[in-house]
C-alpha positions in Angstrom: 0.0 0.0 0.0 0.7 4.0 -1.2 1.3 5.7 2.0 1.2 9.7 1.9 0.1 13.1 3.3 -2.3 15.9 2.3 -3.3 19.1 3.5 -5.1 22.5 2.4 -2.5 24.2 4.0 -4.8 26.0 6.7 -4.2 29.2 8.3 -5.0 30.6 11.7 -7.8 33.7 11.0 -8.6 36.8 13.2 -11.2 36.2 14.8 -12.1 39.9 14.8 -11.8 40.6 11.5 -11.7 36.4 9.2 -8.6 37.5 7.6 -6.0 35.1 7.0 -2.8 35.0 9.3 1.0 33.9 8.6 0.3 32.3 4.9 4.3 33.2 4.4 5.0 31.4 7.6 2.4 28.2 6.6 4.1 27.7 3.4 7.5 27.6 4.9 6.0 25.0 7.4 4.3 22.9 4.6 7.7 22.9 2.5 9.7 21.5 5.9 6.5 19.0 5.8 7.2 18.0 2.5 10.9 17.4 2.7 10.4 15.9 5.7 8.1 13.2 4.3 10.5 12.3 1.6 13.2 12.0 4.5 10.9 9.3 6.2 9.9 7.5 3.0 6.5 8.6 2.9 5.5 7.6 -0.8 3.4 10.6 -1.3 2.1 14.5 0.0 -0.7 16.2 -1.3 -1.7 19.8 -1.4 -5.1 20.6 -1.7 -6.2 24.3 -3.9 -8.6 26.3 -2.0 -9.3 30.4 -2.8 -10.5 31.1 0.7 -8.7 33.5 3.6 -8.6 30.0 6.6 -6.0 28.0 3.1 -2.9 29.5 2.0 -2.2 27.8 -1.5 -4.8 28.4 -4.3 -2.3 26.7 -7.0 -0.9 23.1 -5.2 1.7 22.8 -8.9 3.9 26.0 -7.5 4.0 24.9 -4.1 5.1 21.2 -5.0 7.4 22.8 -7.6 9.1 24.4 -4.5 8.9 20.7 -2.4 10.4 18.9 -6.0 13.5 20.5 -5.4 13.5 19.6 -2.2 12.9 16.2 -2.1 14.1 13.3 -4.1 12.0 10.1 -3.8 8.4 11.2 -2.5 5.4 11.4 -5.2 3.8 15.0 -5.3 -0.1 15.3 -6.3 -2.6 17.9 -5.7 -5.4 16.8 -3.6 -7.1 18.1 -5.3 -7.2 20.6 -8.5 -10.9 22.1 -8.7 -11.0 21.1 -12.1 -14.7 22.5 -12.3 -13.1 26.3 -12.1 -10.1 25.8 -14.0 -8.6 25.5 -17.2 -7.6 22.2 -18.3 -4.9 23.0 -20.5 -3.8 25.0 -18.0 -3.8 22.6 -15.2 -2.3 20.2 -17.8 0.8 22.5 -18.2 1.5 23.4 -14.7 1.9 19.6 -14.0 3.4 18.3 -16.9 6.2 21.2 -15.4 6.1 19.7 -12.2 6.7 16.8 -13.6 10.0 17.8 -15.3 11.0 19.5 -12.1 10.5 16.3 -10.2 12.0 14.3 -12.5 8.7 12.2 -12.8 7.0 12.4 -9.6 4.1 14.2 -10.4 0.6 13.1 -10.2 -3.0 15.4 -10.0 -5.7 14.2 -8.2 -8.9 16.1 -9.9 -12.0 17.0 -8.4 -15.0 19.1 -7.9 -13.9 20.6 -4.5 -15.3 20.8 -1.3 -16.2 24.6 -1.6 -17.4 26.8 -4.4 -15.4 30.2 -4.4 -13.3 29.7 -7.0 -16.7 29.6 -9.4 -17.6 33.2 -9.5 -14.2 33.8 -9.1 -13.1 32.4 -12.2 -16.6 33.3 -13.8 -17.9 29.6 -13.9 -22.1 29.2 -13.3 -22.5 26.9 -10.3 -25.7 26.0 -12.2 -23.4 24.4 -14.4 -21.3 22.0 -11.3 -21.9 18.6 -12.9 -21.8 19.5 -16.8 -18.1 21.2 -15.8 -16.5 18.9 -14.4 -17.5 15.6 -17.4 -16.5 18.0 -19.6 -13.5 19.5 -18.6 -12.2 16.0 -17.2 -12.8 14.6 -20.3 -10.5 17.5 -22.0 -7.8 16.3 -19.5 -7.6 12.9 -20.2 -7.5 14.2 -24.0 -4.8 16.2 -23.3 -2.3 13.3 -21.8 -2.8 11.4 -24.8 -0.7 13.3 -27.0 0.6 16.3 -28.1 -2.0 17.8 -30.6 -5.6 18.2 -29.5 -9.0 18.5 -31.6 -11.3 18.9 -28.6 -14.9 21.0 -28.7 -17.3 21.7 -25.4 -19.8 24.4 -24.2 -18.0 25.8 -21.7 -14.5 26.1 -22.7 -13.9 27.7 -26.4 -13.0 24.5 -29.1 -9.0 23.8 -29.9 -8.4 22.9 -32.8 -5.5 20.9 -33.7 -3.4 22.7 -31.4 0.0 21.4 -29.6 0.1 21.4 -25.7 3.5 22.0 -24.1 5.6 20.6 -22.3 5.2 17.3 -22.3 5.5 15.6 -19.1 8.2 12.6 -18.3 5.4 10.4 -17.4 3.4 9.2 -20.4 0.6 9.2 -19.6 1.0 11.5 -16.6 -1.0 9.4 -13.6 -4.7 11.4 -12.7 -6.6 10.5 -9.7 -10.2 11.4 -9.4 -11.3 12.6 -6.2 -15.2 12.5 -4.7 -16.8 11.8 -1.5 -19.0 9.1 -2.3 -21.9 9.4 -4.9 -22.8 6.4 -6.7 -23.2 8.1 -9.6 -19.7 9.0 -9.3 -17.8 6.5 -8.6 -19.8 4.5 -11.6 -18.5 7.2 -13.7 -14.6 7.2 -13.1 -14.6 2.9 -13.2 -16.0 3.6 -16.6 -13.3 5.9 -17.5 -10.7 2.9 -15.9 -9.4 6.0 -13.8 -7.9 5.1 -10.2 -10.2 6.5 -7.6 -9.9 8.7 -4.4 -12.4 8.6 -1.5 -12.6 10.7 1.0 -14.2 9.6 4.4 -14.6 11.9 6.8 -16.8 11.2 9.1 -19.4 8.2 10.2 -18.6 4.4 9.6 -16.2 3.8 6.8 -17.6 0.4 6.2 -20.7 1.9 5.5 -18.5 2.8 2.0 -17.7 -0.1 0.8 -21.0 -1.1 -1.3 -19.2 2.1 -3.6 -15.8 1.2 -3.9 -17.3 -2.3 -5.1 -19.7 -0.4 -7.3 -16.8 0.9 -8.6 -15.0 -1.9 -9.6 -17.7 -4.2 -10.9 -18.6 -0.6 -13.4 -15.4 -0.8 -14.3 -14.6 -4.4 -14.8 -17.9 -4.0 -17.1 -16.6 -1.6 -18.8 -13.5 -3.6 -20.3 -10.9 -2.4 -17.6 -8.8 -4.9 -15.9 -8.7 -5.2 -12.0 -5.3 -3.9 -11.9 -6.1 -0.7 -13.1 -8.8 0.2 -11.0 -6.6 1.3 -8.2 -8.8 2.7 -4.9 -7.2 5.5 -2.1 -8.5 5.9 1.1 -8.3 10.0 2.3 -8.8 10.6 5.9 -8.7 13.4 8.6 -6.1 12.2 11.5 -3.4 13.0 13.5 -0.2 10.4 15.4 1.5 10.9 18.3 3.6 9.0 20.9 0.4 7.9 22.8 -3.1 8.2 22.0 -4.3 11.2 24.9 -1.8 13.0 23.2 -3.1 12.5 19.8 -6.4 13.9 21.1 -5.0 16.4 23.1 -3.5 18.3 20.2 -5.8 17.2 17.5 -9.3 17.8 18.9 -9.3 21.9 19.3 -8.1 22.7 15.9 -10.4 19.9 15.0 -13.3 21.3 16.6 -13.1 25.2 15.5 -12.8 23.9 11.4 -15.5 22.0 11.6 -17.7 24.0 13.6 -17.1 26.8 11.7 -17.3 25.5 8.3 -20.6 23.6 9.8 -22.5 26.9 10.6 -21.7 27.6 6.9 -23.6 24.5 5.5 -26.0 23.9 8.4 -24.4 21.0 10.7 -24.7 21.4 14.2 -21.4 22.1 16.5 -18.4 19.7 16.6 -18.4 18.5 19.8 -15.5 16.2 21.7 -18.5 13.4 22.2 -18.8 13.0 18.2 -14.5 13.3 18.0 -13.8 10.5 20.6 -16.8 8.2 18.6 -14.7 8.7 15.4 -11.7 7.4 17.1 -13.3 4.1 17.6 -12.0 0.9 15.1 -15.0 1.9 13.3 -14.9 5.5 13.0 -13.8 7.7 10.3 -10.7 9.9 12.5 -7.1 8.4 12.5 -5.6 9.6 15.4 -4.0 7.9 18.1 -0.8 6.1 18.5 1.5 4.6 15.7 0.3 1.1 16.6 -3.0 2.4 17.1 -3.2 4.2 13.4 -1.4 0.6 12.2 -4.8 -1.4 13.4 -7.0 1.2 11.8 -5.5 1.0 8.3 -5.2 -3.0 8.6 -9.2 -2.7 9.5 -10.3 -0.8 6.7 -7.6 -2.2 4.4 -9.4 -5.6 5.3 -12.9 -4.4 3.5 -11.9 -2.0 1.2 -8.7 -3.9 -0.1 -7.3 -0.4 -1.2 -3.9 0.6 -2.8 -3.3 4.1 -1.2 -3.8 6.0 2.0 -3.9 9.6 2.5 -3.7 11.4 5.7 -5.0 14.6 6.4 -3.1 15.8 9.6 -3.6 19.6 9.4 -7.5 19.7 9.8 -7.0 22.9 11.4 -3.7 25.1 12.4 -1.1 22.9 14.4 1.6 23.2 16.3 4.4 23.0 13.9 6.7 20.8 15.7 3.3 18.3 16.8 3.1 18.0 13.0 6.3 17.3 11.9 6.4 14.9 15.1 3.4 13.2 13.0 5.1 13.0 10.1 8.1 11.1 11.6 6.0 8.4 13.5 4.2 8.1 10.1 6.9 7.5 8.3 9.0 5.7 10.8 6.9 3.3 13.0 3.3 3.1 11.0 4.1 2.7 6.9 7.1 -0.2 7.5 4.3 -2.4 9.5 1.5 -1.3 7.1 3.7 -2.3 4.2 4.8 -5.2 5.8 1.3 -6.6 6.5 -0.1 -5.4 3.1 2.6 -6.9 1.1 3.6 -3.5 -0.5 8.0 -2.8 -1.0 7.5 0.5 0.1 8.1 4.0 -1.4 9.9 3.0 -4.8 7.7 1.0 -6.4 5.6 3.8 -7.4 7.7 5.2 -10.2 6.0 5.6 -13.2 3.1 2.9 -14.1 1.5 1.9 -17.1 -2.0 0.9 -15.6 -2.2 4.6 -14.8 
C-alpha cells in the first residue's frame, strides 16, 4: 500500500476581523512537511487548492514545484485541482512542469472541490457544477494522450489541432479522481478505468464499501482490468507517541474547522463526544498512536482492499513541531508495518506505471 500526506495548508484567521494569518509562515512550514516526508519514505504528499482566507495555497503545482527541489523520492499530487473552475490546459501544463522539475514524480488528483469560491471567481455558473466537471475531465484525459488536440465543449472555447507544451516525463501523466461518495460518481470514473480517491470523513467507513465495489464491478464491465482500477483511502487524523496525546493536540483545531465551516452549511457544533466516537476501530478519524493508526489501516484495508492511503493531519492550524512529530511516526513506525502486512516494498515501487 501507497502511503502519503495531504493538507489544504490552513491558516490561523482573526477572529475579529476572518482575515487570513501567517500564509508566508504556513508555506515555509508545509515545505519542511514535504521534505520531511520524503526523509521518512512517505510515498506521497498532497496539497489541496482552495481560494478562501482560513488555506494558503490556491495553485498546489507552484508549491510542490518548491517541495520537488526539495525532495528526491516522495510522489507530489494535488489533492485536489478544482478542475470544475479551471482550465484544463492549464492545469495540464503546470503539471506536466512539475513533472520535469521532479523528474517524474508528479501526479494530479482532480475534483469538484469541497467549496465553491473559485466559481464566481473564475466566472464559472454553479448551475453548471456537474456538466463542468465531465467536460473538462474529459478535455484532461485528452490532453495526456498526446501532443495535438482537436477537442470541442460548451463551456470552454474548441482547440483545434493545437500542440500542448511541455510534455511531461510520465506518459501518460497518472490522474486521480477525487469525490466523496456518490454512486453516480464513482460508476462514472470505473467507466473511464481511472484510479479512484475517497474521501471519508466522518461516520462508519464500512458503510462505503458497497461504492468502492460499485466501482470496480462498473469498471470491470466496462472492459478495464482489475489492476487498473486502483482505490485510495483519504482521511482526517493526526499520530502521536500515545493516543491522549493524539487527542490532546488534535481535537481543538479539530473542533473550531469544523464547527465553523458547519455553521456555513447547516451541521450542528463539533463537539468532543462525536470526536472520541470517530476514534473508535470503526470510525472515520485516525488519530492515536503509531500502533493504534497501524490497526486502523489493517481494519479498513481488510474491506476496502485499497492501494493508497492519505492522511490529512492539518484539519486545522497545528503546532508545527506536533506535525512534523506526526510525520516522523508516520513514516517511521506506522508505513514499515502497514507495508509489511499489506505486502507493498514501500516508497519506490511507485515510479511511473502503465495501468495509470
Amino acid at each position: 500500500m501507497e502511503l502519503g500526506i495531504f493538507t489544504f495548508a490552513e491558516t490561523a484567521l482573526d477572529p475579529a476581523t476572518g482575515r487570513q494569518l501567517g500564509a508566508d509562515t504556513r508555506i515555509r512550514h508545509l515545505l519542511e512537511e514535504i521534505e520531511l516526508a520524503d526523509q521518512v519514505g512517505l510515498d506521497l504528499f498532497g496539497v489541496g487548492e482552495h481560494h478562501r482566507p482560513d488555506y494558503a495555497v490556491s495553485a498546489p503545482a507552484i508549491v510542490l514545484a518548491a517541495g520537488a527541489a526539495r525532495t528526491k523520492k516522495i510522489r507530489l499530487t494535488s489533492a485536489v485541482s478544482v478542475l470544475s473552475s479551471d482550465d484544463p490546459v492549464r492545469v495540464f501544463q503546470d503539471f506536466a512542469l512539475l513533472d520535469l522539475i521532479s523528474e517524474g514524480r508528479a501526479e494530479i488528483m482532480a475534483g469538484r472541490g469541497s467549496f465553491t469560491e473559485s466559481f464566481p471567481l473564475f466566472g464559472q455558473d454553479l448551475a453548471d457544477y456537474h456538466e463542468l466537471f465531465a467536460e473538462k475531465l474529459d478535455l484532461l484525459l485528452k490532453l495526456r494522450t498526446g501532443e495535438r488536440v482537436t477537442w470541442s465543449g460548451r463551456h470552454r472555447p474548441s482547440i483545434e489541432d493545437r500542440g500542448v507544451y511541455p510534455r511531461p516525463i510520465q506518459d501518460p501523466i497518472p490522474i486521480w479522481i477525487a469525490t466523496g461518495g456518490t454512486p453516480s460518481s464513482v460508476v462514472r470514473i470505473g467507466r473511464l478505468g481511472l484510479p479512484m480517491a475517497l474521501a471519508i470523513i466522518g461516520g462508519a467507513p464500512e458503510r462505503f464499501r458497497p461504492l468502492v465495489d460499485l466501482y470496480r464491478d462498473a469498471g470491470e464491465e466496462a472492459g478495464h482490468s482489475p489492476e487498473k482500477l486502483r482505490v485510495g483511502i483519504n482521511s482526517h487524523g493526526f499520530i502521536a507517541s500515545d493516543a491522549t496525546r493524539a487527542a490532546e493536540v488534535a481535537f481543538p483545531p479539530f473542533a473550531e474547522v469544523m464547527t465553523r465551516i458547519g455553521q456555513e452549511r447547516g451541521w450542528p457544533p463539533y463537539t468532543r463526544v462525536r470526536f472520541d466516537a470517530e476514534l473508535e476501530l470503526g470510525g472515520a478519524l485516525f488519530v492515536g498512536s503509531p500502533d493504534e493508526i497501524v490497526e486502523k489501516i489493517l481494519h479498513q484495508h481488510s474491506f476496502f482492499r485499497h492501494d493508497r492511503f492519505l492522511l490529512q493531519l492539518t484539519v486545522g492550524p497545528m503546532p508545527h513541531s506536533e506535525v512534523l512529530r506526526a510525520i516522523e511516526l508516520f513514516g517511521t513506525e506506522v508505513a514499515p508495518v502497514v507495508r509489511r502486512e499489506t505486502g507493498s516494498a514501500g516508497a519506490l515501487k511507485v515510479a511511473v506505471r502503465e495501468d495509470l
